[in-house]
matplotlib code that plots the C-alpha trace (Angstrom):
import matplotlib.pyplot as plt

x = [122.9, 124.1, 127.6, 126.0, 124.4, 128.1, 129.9, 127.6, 127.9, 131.7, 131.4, 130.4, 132.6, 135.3, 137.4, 136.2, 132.3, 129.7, 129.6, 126.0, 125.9, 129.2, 127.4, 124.1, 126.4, 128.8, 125.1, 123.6, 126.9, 126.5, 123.4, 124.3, 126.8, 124.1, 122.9, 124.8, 124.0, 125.0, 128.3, 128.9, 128.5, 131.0, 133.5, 133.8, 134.8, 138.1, 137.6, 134.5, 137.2, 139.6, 137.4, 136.0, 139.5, 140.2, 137.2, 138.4, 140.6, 137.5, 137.0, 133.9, 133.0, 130.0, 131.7, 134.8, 132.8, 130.1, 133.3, 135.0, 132.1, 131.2, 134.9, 134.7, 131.3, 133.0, 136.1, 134.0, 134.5, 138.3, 138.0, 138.4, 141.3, 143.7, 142.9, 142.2, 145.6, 147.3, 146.5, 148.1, 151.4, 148.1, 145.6, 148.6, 150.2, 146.5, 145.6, 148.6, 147.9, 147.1, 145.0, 143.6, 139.6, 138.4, 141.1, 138.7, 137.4, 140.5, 141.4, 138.0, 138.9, 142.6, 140.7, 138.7, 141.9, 144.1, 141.9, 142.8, 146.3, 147.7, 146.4, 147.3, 151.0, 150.7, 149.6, 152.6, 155.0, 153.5, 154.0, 157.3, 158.2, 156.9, 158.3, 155.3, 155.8, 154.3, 155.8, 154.2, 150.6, 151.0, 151.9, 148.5, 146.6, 147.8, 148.0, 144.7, 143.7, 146.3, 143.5, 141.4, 139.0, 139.3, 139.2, 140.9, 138.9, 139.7, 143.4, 142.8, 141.4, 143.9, 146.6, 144.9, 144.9, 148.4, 149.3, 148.7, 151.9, 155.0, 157.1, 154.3, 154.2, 158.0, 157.6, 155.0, 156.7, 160.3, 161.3, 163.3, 160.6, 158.0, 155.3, 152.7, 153.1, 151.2, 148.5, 147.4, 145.2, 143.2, 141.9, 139.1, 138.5, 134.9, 134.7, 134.5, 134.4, 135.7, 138.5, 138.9, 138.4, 141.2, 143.5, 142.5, 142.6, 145.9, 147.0, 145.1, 147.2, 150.9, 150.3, 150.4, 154.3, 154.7, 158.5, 157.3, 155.0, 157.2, 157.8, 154.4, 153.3, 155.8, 157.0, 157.9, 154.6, 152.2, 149.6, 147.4, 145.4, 144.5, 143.1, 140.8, 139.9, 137.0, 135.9, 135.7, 132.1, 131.7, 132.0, 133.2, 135.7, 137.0, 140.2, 142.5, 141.1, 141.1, 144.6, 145.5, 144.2, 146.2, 146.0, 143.8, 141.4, 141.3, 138.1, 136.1, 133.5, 129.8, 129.2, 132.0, 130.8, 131.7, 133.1, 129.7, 130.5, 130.5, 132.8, 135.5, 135.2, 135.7, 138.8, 139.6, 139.8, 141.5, 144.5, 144.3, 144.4, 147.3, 149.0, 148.8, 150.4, 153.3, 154.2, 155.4, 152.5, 150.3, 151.9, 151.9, 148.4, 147.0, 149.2, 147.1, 143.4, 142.4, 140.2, 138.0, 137.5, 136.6, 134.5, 132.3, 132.2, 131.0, 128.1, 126.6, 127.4, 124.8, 126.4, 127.6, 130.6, 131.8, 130.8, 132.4, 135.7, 135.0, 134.9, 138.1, 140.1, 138.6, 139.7, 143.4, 143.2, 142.0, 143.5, 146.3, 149.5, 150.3, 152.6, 156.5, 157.3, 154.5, 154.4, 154.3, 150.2, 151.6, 154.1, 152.4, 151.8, 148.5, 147.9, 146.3, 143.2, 142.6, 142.8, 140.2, 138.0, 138.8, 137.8, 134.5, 133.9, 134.2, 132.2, 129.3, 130.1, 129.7, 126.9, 125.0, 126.1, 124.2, 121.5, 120.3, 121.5, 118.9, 114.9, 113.6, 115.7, 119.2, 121.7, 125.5, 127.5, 131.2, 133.0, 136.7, 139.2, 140.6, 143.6]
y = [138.0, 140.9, 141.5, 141.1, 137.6, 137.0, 137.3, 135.5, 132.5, 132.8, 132.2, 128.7, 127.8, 127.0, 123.4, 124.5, 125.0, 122.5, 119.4, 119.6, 123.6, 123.4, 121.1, 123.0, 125.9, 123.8, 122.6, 125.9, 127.0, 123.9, 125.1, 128.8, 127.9, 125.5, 129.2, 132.0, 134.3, 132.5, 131.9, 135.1, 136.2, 133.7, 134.1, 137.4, 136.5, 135.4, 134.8, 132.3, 130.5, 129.7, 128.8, 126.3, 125.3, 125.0, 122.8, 120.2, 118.7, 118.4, 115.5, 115.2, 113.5, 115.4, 118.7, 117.8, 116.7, 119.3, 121.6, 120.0, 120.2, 124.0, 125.2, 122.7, 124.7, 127.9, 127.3, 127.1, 130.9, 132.5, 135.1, 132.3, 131.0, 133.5, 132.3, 128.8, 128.4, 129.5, 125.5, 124.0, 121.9, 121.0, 119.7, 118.1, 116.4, 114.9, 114.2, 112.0, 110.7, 106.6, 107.1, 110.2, 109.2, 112.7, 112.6, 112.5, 115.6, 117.4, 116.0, 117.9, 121.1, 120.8, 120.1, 123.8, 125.6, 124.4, 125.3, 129.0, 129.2, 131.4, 128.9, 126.1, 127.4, 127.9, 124.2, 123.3, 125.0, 123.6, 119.9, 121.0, 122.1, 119.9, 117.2, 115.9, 116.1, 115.4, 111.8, 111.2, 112.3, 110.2, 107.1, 107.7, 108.0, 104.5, 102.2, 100.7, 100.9, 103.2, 104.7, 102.5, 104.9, 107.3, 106.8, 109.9, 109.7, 113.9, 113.0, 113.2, 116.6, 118.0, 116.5, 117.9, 121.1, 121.4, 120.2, 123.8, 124.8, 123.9, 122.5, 119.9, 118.8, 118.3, 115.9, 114.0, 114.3, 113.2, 109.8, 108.8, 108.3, 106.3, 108.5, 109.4, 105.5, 104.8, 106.5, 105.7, 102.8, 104.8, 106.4, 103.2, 103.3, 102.3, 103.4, 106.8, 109.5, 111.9, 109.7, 109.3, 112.6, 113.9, 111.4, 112.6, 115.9, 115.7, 113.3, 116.4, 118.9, 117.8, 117.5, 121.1, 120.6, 119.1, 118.5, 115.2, 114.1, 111.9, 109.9, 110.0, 108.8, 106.0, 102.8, 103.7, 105.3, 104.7, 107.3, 107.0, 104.0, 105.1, 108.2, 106.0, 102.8, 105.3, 106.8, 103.7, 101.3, 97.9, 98.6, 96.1, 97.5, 95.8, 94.2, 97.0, 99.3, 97.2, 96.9, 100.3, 100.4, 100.0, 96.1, 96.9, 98.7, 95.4, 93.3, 95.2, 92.8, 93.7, 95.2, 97.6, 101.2, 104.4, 107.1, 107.9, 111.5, 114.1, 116.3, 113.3, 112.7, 116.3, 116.2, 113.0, 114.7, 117.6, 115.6, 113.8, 117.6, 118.4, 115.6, 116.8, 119.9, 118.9, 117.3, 114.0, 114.0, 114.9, 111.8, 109.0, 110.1, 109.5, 105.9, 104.7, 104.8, 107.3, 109.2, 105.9, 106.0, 109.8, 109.4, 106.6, 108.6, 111.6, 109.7, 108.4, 112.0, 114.3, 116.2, 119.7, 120.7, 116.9, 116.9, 120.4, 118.6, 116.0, 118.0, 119.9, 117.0, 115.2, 118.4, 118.0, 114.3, 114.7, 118.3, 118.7, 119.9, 122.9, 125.4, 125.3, 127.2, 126.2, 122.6, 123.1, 124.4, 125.3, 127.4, 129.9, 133.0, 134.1, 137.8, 139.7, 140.7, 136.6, 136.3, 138.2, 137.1, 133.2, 134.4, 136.1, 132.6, 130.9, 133.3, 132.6, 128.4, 128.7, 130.9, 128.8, 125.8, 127.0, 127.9, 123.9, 123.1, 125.4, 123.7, 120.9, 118.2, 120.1, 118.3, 119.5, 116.7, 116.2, 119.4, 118.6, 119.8, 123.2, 123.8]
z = [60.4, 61.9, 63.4, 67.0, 66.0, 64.3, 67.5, 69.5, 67.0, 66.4, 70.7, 70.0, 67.4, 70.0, 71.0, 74.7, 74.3, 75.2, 72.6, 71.8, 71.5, 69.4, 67.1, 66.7, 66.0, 63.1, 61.8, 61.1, 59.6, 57.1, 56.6, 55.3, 53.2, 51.4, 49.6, 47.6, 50.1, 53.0, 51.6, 50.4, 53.8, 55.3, 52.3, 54.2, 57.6, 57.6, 61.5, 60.4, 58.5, 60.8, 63.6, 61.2, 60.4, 64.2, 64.7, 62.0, 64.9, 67.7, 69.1, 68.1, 64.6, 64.2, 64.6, 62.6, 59.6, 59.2, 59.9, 56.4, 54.5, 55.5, 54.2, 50.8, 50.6, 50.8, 49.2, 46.1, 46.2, 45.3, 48.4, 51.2, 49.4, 51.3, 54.6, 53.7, 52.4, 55.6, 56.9, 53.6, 56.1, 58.0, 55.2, 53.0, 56.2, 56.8, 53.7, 53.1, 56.5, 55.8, 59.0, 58.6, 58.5, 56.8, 54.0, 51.4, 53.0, 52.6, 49.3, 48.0, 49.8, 48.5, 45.1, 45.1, 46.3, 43.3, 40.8, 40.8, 39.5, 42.8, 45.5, 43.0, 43.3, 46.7, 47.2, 45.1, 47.0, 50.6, 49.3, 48.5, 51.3, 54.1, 51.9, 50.8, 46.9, 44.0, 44.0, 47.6, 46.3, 43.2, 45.3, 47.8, 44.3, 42.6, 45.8, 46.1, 50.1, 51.0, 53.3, 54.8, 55.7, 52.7, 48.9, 48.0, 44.6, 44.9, 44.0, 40.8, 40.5, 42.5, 40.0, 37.2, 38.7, 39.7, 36.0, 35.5, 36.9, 33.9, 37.0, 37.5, 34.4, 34.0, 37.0, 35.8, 32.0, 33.7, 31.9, 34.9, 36.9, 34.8, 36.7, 34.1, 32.9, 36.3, 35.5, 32.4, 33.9, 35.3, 32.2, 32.7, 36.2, 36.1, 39.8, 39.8, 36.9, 39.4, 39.7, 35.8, 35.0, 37.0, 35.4, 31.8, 33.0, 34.4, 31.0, 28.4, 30.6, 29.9, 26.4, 26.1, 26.6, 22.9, 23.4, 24.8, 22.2, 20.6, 24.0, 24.8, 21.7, 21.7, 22.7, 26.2, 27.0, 24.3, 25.1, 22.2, 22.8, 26.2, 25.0, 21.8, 24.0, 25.8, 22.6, 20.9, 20.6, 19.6, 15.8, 13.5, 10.8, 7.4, 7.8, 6.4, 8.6, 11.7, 11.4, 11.3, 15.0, 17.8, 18.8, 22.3, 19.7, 17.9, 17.5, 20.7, 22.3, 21.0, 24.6, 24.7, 25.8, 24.9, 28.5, 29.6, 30.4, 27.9, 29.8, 29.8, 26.4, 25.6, 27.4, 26.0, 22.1, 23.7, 24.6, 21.3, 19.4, 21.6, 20.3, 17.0, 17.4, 16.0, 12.5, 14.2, 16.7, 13.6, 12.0, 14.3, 15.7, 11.9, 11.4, 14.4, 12.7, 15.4, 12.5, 12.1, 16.3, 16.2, 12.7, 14.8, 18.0, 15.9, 14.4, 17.9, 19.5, 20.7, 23.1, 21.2, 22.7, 22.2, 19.0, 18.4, 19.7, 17.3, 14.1, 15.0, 15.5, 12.0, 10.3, 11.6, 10.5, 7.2, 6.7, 4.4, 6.6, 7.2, 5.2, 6.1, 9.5, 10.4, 11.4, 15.0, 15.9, 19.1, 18.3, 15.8, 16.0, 15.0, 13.3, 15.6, 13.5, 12.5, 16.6, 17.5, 14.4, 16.0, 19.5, 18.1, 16.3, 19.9, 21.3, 19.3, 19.0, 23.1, 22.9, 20.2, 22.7, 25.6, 23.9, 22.4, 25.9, 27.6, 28.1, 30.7, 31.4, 30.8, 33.1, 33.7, 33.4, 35.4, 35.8, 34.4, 36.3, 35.4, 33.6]

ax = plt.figure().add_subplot(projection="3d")
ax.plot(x, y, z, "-o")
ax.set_aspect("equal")
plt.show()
Protein backbone atom coordinates (compact mmCIF):
# COMPACT_ATOMS: atom_id res chain seq x y z
CA UNK A 1 0.00 0.00 0.00
CA UNK A 2 1.37 3.06 -0.95
CA UNK A 3 0.95 6.49 0.77
CA UNK A 4 -1.64 7.44 -2.16
CA UNK A 5 -3.80 4.13 -1.40
CA UNK A 6 -3.17 5.22 2.45
CA UNK A 7 -4.93 8.44 2.14
CA UNK A 8 -7.58 7.32 0.03
CA UNK A 9 -8.44 4.59 2.75
CA UNK A 10 -7.75 6.81 5.80
CA UNK A 11 -10.89 8.92 3.72
CA UNK A 12 -13.21 6.16 4.70
CA UNK A 13 -12.31 5.69 8.05
CA UNK A 14 -14.54 8.62 9.09
CA UNK A 15 -18.00 8.80 11.64
CA UNK A 16 -19.47 10.78 8.45
CA UNK A 17 -18.75 8.25 5.39
CA UNK A 18 -21.31 5.95 4.02
CA UNK A 19 -22.18 2.87 6.51
CA UNK A 20 -21.51 0.10 4.04
CA UNK A 21 -18.23 1.78 2.53
CA UNK A 22 -16.99 2.51 6.17
CA UNK A 23 -17.39 -1.10 6.94
CA UNK A 24 -15.66 -2.54 3.80
CA UNK A 25 -12.96 -0.09 4.81
CA UNK A 26 -12.79 -1.28 8.86
CA UNK A 27 -12.96 -5.01 7.18
CA UNK A 28 -9.93 -4.84 5.15
CA UNK A 29 -8.15 -3.08 7.91
CA UNK A 30 -8.99 -6.37 10.13
CA UNK A 31 -7.79 -8.04 7.59
CA UNK A 32 -4.11 -6.52 7.39
CA UNK A 33 -3.46 -6.62 10.78
CA UNK A 34 -4.23 -10.56 10.60
CA UNK A 35 -0.19 -10.66 9.03
CA UNK A 36 3.29 -9.28 10.42
CA UNK A 37 3.45 -7.23 7.60
CA UNK A 38 0.25 -5.68 7.63
CA UNK A 39 0.71 -4.69 11.08
CA UNK A 40 3.91 -3.51 10.82
CA UNK A 41 2.69 -1.22 8.48
CA UNK A 42 -0.18 0.19 10.55
CA UNK A 43 2.00 0.09 13.83
CA UNK A 44 3.40 3.07 11.78
CA UNK A 45 0.61 5.31 11.15
CA UNK A 46 -0.25 6.86 14.14
CA UNK A 47 -3.15 8.67 12.03
CA UNK A 48 -4.48 4.81 11.24
CA UNK A 49 -4.67 4.57 14.93
CA UNK A 50 -6.74 7.05 15.95
CA UNK A 51 -9.16 6.92 13.18
CA UNK A 52 -9.61 3.44 14.36
CA UNK A 53 -9.89 4.71 17.83
CA UNK A 54 -12.48 7.26 16.58
CA UNK A 55 -14.58 4.63 14.94
CA UNK A 56 -14.92 2.56 18.19
CA UNK A 57 -17.89 5.02 19.08
CA UNK A 58 -19.81 4.56 15.45
CA UNK A 59 -22.99 3.70 15.45
CA UNK A 60 -22.61 0.93 13.69
CA UNK A 61 -21.78 -2.51 15.51
CA UNK A 62 -20.08 -3.83 12.66
CA UNK A 63 -17.73 -0.98 12.42
CA UNK A 64 -17.25 -0.55 16.15
CA UNK A 65 -16.14 -4.15 16.57
CA UNK A 66 -13.91 -4.90 13.72
CA UNK A 67 -12.54 -1.32 14.80
CA UNK A 68 -11.66 -3.09 18.54
CA UNK A 69 -10.27 -6.00 17.27
CA UNK A 70 -7.92 -4.15 14.51
CA UNK A 71 -6.17 -1.97 17.49
CA UNK A 72 -6.02 -5.37 20.11
CA UNK A 73 -4.34 -6.73 16.79
CA UNK A 74 -1.96 -3.99 16.70
CA UNK A 75 -1.44 -3.27 20.13
CA UNK A 76 0.34 -6.58 20.18
CA UNK A 77 3.24 -4.38 18.94
CA UNK A 78 5.04 -1.72 21.65
CA UNK A 79 5.20 1.12 18.82
CA UNK A 80 1.24 1.75 18.81
CA UNK A 81 1.39 1.91 22.49
CA UNK A 82 2.17 5.86 22.29
CA UNK A 83 -0.85 6.70 20.53
CA UNK A 84 -2.99 4.10 21.91
CA UNK A 85 -2.46 5.30 25.26
CA UNK A 86 -3.63 8.88 24.53
CA UNK A 87 -7.59 7.26 24.89
CA UNK A 88 -6.73 5.60 28.39
CA UNK A 89 -9.85 8.18 30.47
CA UNK A 90 -11.73 6.79 27.32
CA UNK A 91 -11.08 2.93 27.40
CA UNK A 92 -10.96 2.76 31.41
CA UNK A 93 -14.31 4.93 31.73
CA UNK A 94 -15.86 2.15 29.15
CA UNK A 95 -14.45 -0.57 30.30
CA UNK A 96 -15.80 -0.08 33.88
CA UNK A 97 -18.94 0.91 32.12
CA UNK A 98 -21.77 -1.94 33.53
CA UNK A 99 -23.31 -1.21 30.08
CA UNK A 100 -20.69 -0.88 27.92
CA UNK A 101 -21.34 -3.96 25.32
CA UNK A 102 -17.62 -4.06 23.91
CA UNK A 103 -15.94 -4.08 27.45
CA UNK A 104 -14.35 -7.23 26.93
CA UNK A 105 -12.95 -5.61 23.90
CA UNK A 106 -11.28 -3.01 25.70
CA UNK A 107 -10.36 -5.05 28.65
CA UNK A 108 -8.04 -7.17 25.89
CA UNK A 109 -6.70 -4.03 24.42
CA UNK A 110 -6.03 -2.53 28.07
CA UNK A 111 -4.49 -6.16 28.57
CA UNK A 112 -1.59 -5.70 25.60
CA UNK A 113 -0.96 -2.04 26.73
CA UNK A 114 0.00 -2.95 30.38
CA UNK A 115 2.24 -5.49 29.58
CA UNK A 116 5.14 -3.16 28.84
CA UNK A 117 6.15 -1.55 32.03
CA UNK A 118 5.82 2.34 30.52
CA UNK A 119 2.19 1.95 29.21
CA UNK A 120 1.50 -0.32 32.26
CA UNK A 121 2.39 2.90 34.44
CA UNK A 122 0.63 4.95 32.28
CA UNK A 123 -2.59 2.75 32.66
CA UNK A 124 -1.97 3.00 36.38
CA UNK A 125 -1.78 6.52 36.58
CA UNK A 126 -5.17 7.08 34.22
CA UNK A 127 -7.18 4.87 36.70
CA UNK A 128 -5.87 7.06 39.15
CA UNK A 129 -6.74 9.85 37.97
CA UNK A 130 -10.21 9.62 36.50
CA UNK A 131 -10.98 7.94 39.77
CA UNK A 132 -11.34 4.72 38.50
CA UNK A 133 -8.76 2.80 40.84
CA UNK A 134 -7.54 -0.22 41.44
CA UNK A 135 -10.26 -1.00 44.02
CA UNK A 136 -13.05 -0.16 41.19
CA UNK A 137 -11.39 -2.67 38.69
CA UNK A 138 -11.07 -5.35 41.41
CA UNK A 139 -14.75 -4.98 42.24
CA UNK A 140 -15.91 -5.33 38.16
CA UNK A 141 -13.47 -8.54 38.38
CA UNK A 142 -15.13 -10.44 41.53
CA UNK A 143 -18.99 -9.50 40.98
CA UNK A 144 -20.37 -12.13 38.93
CA UNK A 145 -22.63 -10.27 36.04
CA UNK A 146 -21.43 -7.02 36.65
CA UNK A 147 -21.70 -6.67 32.78
CA UNK A 148 -24.34 -8.22 31.35
CA UNK A 149 -23.01 -8.04 27.97
CA UNK A 150 -19.30 -8.54 28.84
CA UNK A 151 -17.35 -11.14 30.87
CA UNK A 152 -14.31 -9.09 31.36
CA UNK A 153 -12.41 -12.50 31.64
CA UNK A 154 -9.25 -9.83 30.46
CA UNK A 155 -9.41 -8.42 33.99
CA UNK A 156 -7.27 -10.62 35.16
CA UNK A 157 -4.43 -10.14 32.87
CA UNK A 158 -4.59 -6.64 33.17
CA UNK A 159 -4.16 -7.15 37.13
CA UNK A 160 -1.32 -9.22 36.70
CA UNK A 161 0.23 -6.78 34.67
CA UNK A 162 -0.17 -3.81 36.68
CA UNK A 163 1.21 -6.00 39.68
CA UNK A 164 4.37 -5.01 38.08
CA UNK A 165 4.27 -1.61 39.37
CA UNK A 166 5.48 -1.82 43.61
CA UNK A 167 2.47 0.74 44.24
CA UNK A 168 0.09 -2.01 42.83
CA UNK A 169 1.15 -4.50 44.86
CA UNK A 170 1.00 -2.46 48.09
CA UNK A 171 -2.69 -2.09 47.25
CA UNK A 172 -3.47 -5.35 46.63
CA UNK A 173 -0.91 -6.35 49.76
CA UNK A 174 -2.80 -3.57 52.07
CA UNK A 175 -4.36 -5.67 55.15
CA UNK A 176 -6.96 -3.02 55.53
CA UNK A 177 -8.67 -3.80 52.67
CA UNK A 178 -8.91 -7.66 52.56
CA UNK A 179 -8.32 -7.24 48.67
CA UNK A 180 -6.10 -10.02 47.64
CA UNK A 181 -8.36 -12.38 50.15
CA UNK A 182 -11.09 -11.90 47.17
CA UNK A 183 -9.21 -13.32 44.84
CA UNK A 184 -7.93 -16.27 45.89
CA UNK A 185 -11.16 -18.16 44.63
CA UNK A 186 -10.41 -17.67 41.63
CA UNK A 187 -7.23 -19.54 41.54
CA UNK A 188 -10.08 -22.63 40.42
CA UNK A 189 -12.20 -20.89 38.14
CA UNK A 190 -12.90 -23.65 35.87
CA UNK A 191 -14.32 -21.07 33.34
CA UNK A 192 -11.68 -19.62 31.88
CA UNK A 193 -7.81 -20.16 32.16
CA UNK A 194 -7.42 -16.68 30.99
CA UNK A 195 -9.34 -15.73 33.79
CA UNK A 196 -7.18 -17.97 36.25
CA UNK A 197 -4.14 -17.28 34.98
CA UNK A 198 -4.29 -13.60 35.60
CA UNK A 199 -5.30 -14.30 39.10
CA UNK A 200 -2.18 -16.49 39.67
CA UNK A 201 -0.31 -14.12 37.83
CA UNK A 202 -1.31 -11.30 39.79
CA UNK A 203 -1.06 -13.78 43.23
CA UNK A 204 2.92 -15.07 41.93
CA UNK A 205 3.54 -11.21 41.40
CA UNK A 206 3.15 -9.81 44.98
CA UNK A 207 5.05 -12.41 46.45
CA UNK A 208 8.08 -10.77 45.19
CA UNK A 209 7.37 -8.24 48.08
CA UNK A 210 8.46 -10.90 50.90
CA UNK A 211 7.73 -8.44 53.74
CA UNK A 212 4.22 -9.89 53.51
CA UNK A 213 5.02 -13.49 53.48
CA UNK A 214 4.27 -14.06 56.86
CA UNK A 215 0.62 -12.56 56.36
CA UNK A 216 0.14 -14.22 53.41
CA UNK A 217 1.12 -17.38 54.60
CA UNK A 218 -1.02 -17.05 57.56
CA UNK A 219 -4.10 -17.25 59.30
CA UNK A 220 -5.57 -14.13 57.85
CA UNK A 221 -4.88 -15.07 54.32
CA UNK A 222 -3.67 -18.49 54.05
CA UNK A 223 -2.16 -18.43 50.65
CA UNK A 224 -0.55 -21.69 50.54
CA UNK A 225 -3.28 -24.16 49.92
CA UNK A 226 -4.58 -22.11 47.02
CA UNK A 227 -1.36 -22.26 45.36
CA UNK A 228 -1.13 -26.69 46.10
CA UNK A 229 -5.02 -27.50 45.65
CA UNK A 230 -4.21 -27.08 41.49
CA UNK A 231 -1.01 -28.98 41.65
CA UNK A 232 -2.33 -31.64 43.60
CA UNK A 233 -4.10 -35.23 41.98
CA UNK A 234 -6.12 -37.70 43.51
CA UNK A 235 -3.19 -39.51 45.35
CA UNK A 236 -3.81 -41.26 48.48
CA UNK A 237 -0.94 -40.62 51.20
CA UNK A 238 -0.18 -42.67 54.61
CA UNK A 239 -1.65 -41.10 57.46
CA UNK A 240 1.39 -39.11 58.82
CA UNK A 241 1.82 -37.63 55.76
CA UNK A 242 -1.74 -36.71 55.00
CA UNK A 243 -1.81 -34.81 57.94
CA UNK A 244 0.87 -32.66 57.28
CA UNK A 245 -1.25 -31.29 54.37
CA UNK A 246 -3.34 -28.49 54.69
CA UNK A 247 -7.03 -29.90 55.59
CA UNK A 248 -8.58 -28.76 51.79
CA UNK A 249 -5.57 -31.05 50.58
CA UNK A 250 -7.01 -33.74 52.69
CA UNK A 251 -8.42 -37.03 51.27
CA UNK A 252 -8.95 -35.50 47.38
CA UNK A 253 -11.83 -37.34 45.57
CA UNK A 254 -10.30 -40.12 43.10
CA UNK A 255 -11.37 -37.59 40.21
CA UNK A 256 -9.54 -34.63 41.30
CA UNK A 257 -7.36 -33.05 38.43
CA UNK A 258 -4.35 -31.50 38.19
CA UNK A 259 -4.44 -27.21 36.42
CA UNK A 260 -4.51 -28.37 32.91
CA UNK A 261 -2.13 -25.58 31.71
CA UNK A 262 1.43 -25.87 31.95
CA UNK A 263 2.01 -22.23 31.84
CA UNK A 264 -0.37 -21.91 35.14
CA UNK A 265 1.22 -24.40 36.84
CA UNK A 266 4.57 -22.84 36.13
CA UNK A 267 3.46 -19.84 37.65
CA UNK A 268 1.78 -21.67 40.28
CA UNK A 269 5.48 -23.11 41.69
CA UNK A 270 6.81 -19.66 40.99
CA UNK A 271 4.75 -18.11 43.67
CA UNK A 272 5.31 -21.09 45.86
CA UNK A 273 9.50 -20.32 45.44
CA UNK A 274 8.78 -16.76 46.20
CA UNK A 275 7.40 -17.77 49.30
CA UNK A 276 10.39 -19.34 50.27
CA UNK A 277 12.57 -16.61 50.05
CA UNK A 278 12.66 -16.05 53.42
CA UNK A 279 13.54 -18.30 56.49
CA UNK A 280 9.93 -18.07 57.88
CA UNK A 281 8.33 -18.44 54.42
CA UNK A 282 10.94 -21.28 53.97
CA UNK A 283 9.54 -22.65 57.23
CA UNK A 284 5.95 -22.60 57.16
CA UNK A 285 5.93 -23.54 53.31
CA UNK A 286 7.75 -26.97 54.42
CA UNK A 287 5.28 -27.60 57.78
CA UNK A 288 2.47 -27.74 55.15
CA UNK A 289 3.58 -31.02 53.19
CA UNK A 290 3.88 -28.88 50.03
CA UNK A 291 7.16 -31.13 49.01
CA UNK A 292 4.80 -34.39 48.87
CA UNK A 293 2.31 -32.17 46.33
CA UNK A 294 5.30 -30.99 44.25
CA UNK A 295 7.15 -34.63 44.48
CA UNK A 296 3.65 -36.13 42.86
CA UNK A 297 3.21 -33.31 40.44
CA UNK A 298 6.93 -33.97 39.32
CA UNK A 299 6.31 -37.64 38.67
CA UNK A 300 3.20 -37.12 36.25
CA UNK A 301 4.98 -33.87 34.61
CA UNK A 302 6.04 -33.75 31.07
CA UNK A 303 6.02 -30.45 30.39
CA UNK A 304 9.97 -29.16 30.79
CA UNK A 305 9.85 -25.79 31.93
CA UNK A 306 7.21 -27.11 34.67
CA UNK A 307 9.18 -29.69 35.54
CA UNK A 308 12.27 -27.38 35.67
CA UNK A 309 10.05 -25.32 38.25
CA UNK A 310 9.51 -28.42 39.94
CA UNK A 311 13.05 -29.54 40.66
CA UNK A 312 14.00 -26.01 41.88
CA UNK A 313 11.41 -25.73 44.37
CA UNK A 314 12.20 -29.67 45.64
CA UNK A 315 15.72 -28.46 46.08
CA UNK A 316 14.65 -25.48 48.38
CA UNK A 317 12.38 -27.97 50.31
CA UNK A 318 14.75 -30.61 50.96
CA UNK A 319 17.92 -28.24 50.83
CA UNK A 320 19.69 -27.59 54.04
CA UNK A 321 19.24 -23.64 54.87
CA UNK A 322 21.23 -21.33 53.94
CA UNK A 323 24.38 -19.88 55.74
CA UNK A 324 23.84 -16.87 58.32
CA UNK A 325 23.21 -13.45 56.40
CA UNK A 326 21.81 -15.17 54.16
CA UNK A 327 18.40 -16.32 55.06
CA UNK A 328 16.51 -13.97 52.99
CA UNK A 329 17.01 -15.51 48.87
CA UNK A 330 15.74 -12.26 47.91
CA UNK A 331 17.88 -10.15 49.47
CA UNK A 332 21.38 -11.48 48.39
CA UNK A 333 23.70 -10.32 46.57
CA UNK A 334 25.11 -12.56 44.10
CA UNK A 335 29.13 -12.23 43.00
CA UNK A 336 29.13 -11.00 39.86
CA UNK A 337 31.22 -13.80 38.20
CA UNK A 338 28.65 -16.66 39.86
CA UNK A 339 25.86 -14.18 38.08
CA UNK A 340 26.86 -14.45 34.91
CA UNK A 341 27.86 -18.27 35.20
CA UNK A 342 23.77 -18.66 36.56
CA UNK A 343 22.53 -16.61 33.55
CA UNK A 344 24.74 -18.79 31.12
CA UNK A 345 23.19 -21.94 32.89
CA UNK A 346 19.61 -20.35 32.00
CA UNK A 347 20.59 -19.67 28.80
CA UNK A 348 21.26 -23.07 27.94
CA UNK A 349 18.18 -24.72 30.35
CA UNK A 350 15.88 -22.38 27.86
CA UNK A 351 17.65 -23.30 24.88
CA UNK A 352 17.75 -27.13 25.70
CA UNK A 353 13.81 -26.38 26.46
CA UNK A 354 12.94 -25.19 23.08
CA UNK A 355 14.74 -27.58 21.57
CA UNK A 356 12.54 -31.15 22.94
CA UNK A 357 9.69 -28.65 22.37
CA UNK A 358 10.50 -28.19 18.69
CA UNK A 359 8.79 -31.31 16.06
CA UNK A 360 4.98 -31.89 14.84
CA UNK A 361 2.41 -31.39 17.20
CA UNK A 362 4.33 -28.62 19.42
CA UNK A 363 1.42 -26.45 20.89
CA UNK A 364 2.10 -23.11 22.95
CA UNK A 365 0.03 -23.26 25.80
CA UNK A 366 -1.58 -19.97 27.82
CA UNK A 367 0.73 -17.06 27.67
CA UNK A 368 0.90 -15.87 31.51
CA UNK A 369 0.76 -12.52 32.05
CA UNK A 370 3.95 -10.56 32.21
CA UNK A 371 5.51 -9.44 35.17
Amino acid sequence: MDEEQARELLGFLRLDTRPDLKGQATGYILGLTGSVEGRTLLAGRPDFLEALLLLTGDRSLAVVKDSYHSLINLSVAAATHGALAKELPVLLHRLLDPGYAFADQVCTLLSNLSREEGTCRQVFQAMQEEGLGLARAVEAFCTEGYNQKAALHYLGPLLSNLTQLPETREFLLDRSRCVVQRLLPYTQYEASAIRRGGVIGTLRNCCFEYKYHQWLLGAEVDLLPFLLLPLAGPEEFPEEEMERLPVDLQYLPQDKQREKDPDIRKMLLEAIMLLTATKAGRQRVKEKGTYLVVRELHQQETEPDVLAACEKLIQVLIGDEPEAGMENLLEVEIPEDVEERLQRLDREEERQQETQSEGPGAQTGYQGPSR
